[in-house]
C-alpha positions in Angstrom: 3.6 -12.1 7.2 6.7 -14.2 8.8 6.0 -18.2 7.8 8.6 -20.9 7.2 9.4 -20.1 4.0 10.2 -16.5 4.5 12.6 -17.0 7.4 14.2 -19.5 5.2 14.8 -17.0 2.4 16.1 -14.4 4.9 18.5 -16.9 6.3 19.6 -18.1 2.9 20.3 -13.8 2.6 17.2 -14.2 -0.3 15.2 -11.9 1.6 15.4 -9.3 3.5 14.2 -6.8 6.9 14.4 -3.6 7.7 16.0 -1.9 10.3 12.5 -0.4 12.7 14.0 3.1 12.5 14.6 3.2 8.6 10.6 2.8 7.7 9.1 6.0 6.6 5.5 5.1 8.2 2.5 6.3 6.5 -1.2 6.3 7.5 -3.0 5.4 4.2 -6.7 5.3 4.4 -8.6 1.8 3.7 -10.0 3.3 0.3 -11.1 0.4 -2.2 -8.8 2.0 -4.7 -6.0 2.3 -2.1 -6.0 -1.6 -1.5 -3.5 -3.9 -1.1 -5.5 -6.2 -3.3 -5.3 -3.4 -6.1 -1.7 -2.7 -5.8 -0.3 -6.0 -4.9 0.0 -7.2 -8.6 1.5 -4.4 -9.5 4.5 -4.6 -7.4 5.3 -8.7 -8.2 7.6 -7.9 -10.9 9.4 -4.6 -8.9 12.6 -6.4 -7.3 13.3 -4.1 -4.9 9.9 -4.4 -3.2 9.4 -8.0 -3.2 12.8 -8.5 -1.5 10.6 -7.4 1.5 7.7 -9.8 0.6 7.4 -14.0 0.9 7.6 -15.1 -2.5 4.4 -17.1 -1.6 1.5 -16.6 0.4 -1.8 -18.3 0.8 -4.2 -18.7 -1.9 -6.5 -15.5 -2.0 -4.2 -13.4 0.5 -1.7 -10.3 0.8 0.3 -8.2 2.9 -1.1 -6.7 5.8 -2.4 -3.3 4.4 0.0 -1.6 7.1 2.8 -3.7 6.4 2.5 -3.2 2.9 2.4 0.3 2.7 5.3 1.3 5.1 7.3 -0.8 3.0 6.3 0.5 0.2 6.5 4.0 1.3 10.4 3.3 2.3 11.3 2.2 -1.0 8.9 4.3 -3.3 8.2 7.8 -1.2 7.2 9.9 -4.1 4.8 8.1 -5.4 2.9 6.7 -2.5 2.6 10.6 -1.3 1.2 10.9 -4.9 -0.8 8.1 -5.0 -2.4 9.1 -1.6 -2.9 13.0 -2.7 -4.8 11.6 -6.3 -6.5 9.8 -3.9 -7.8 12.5 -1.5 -8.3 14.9 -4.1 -10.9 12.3 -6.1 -12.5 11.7 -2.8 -13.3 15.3 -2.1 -13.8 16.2 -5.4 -16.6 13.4 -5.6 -18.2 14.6 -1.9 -18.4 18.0 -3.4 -20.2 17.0 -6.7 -22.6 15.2 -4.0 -23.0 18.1 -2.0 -24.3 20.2 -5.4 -26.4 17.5 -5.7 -28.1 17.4 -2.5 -28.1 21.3 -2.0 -31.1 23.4 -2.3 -31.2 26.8 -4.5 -33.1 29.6 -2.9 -33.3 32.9 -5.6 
């Protein structure tokens, strides 16, 4: 996450870190529609976040996924714990619907 250009912004006071004791750590589950690839678009254009961020990464890369969401989870608590919950809730909602699927009637 740390290159060249990042520690120059954070020198220049263009970027910064966080203390280790002010992230709100989260556990959020590699789900495709959990992904930083889905979500990292979305926050380009949110200030606060990317103050956290390089400005410019490798063609075809992003954050570490744990990285990414303990930031993120700092700055935006509410709605990751939503996001994570919607989440959940389509997963077992989905495992259930299999589970009628797959089950057997006996009259």
């Amino acid at each position: 996450m740390v290159n060249k250009d990042f520690l120059r912004q954070l020198l220049s006071e263009e970027k910064e870190l966080m203390e280790a004791d002010a992230v709100k750590k989260v556990n959020m589950p590699k789900y495709d529609e959990l992904s930083v690839k889905n979500f990292w678009p979305r926050v380009q254009d949110n200030q606060r976040v990317m103050r956290f961020f390089p400005d410019n990464l490798p063609k075809g890369r992003q954050p570490d996924h744990e990285y990414f969401w303990n930031v993120y989870n700092t700055l935006e608590e509410p709605y990751v714990r939503q996001l994570l919950a919607h989440a959940n809730e389509q997963r077992n909602s989905a495992q259930a619907e299999g589970m009628q699927v797959q089950s057997i009637v006996v009259s």
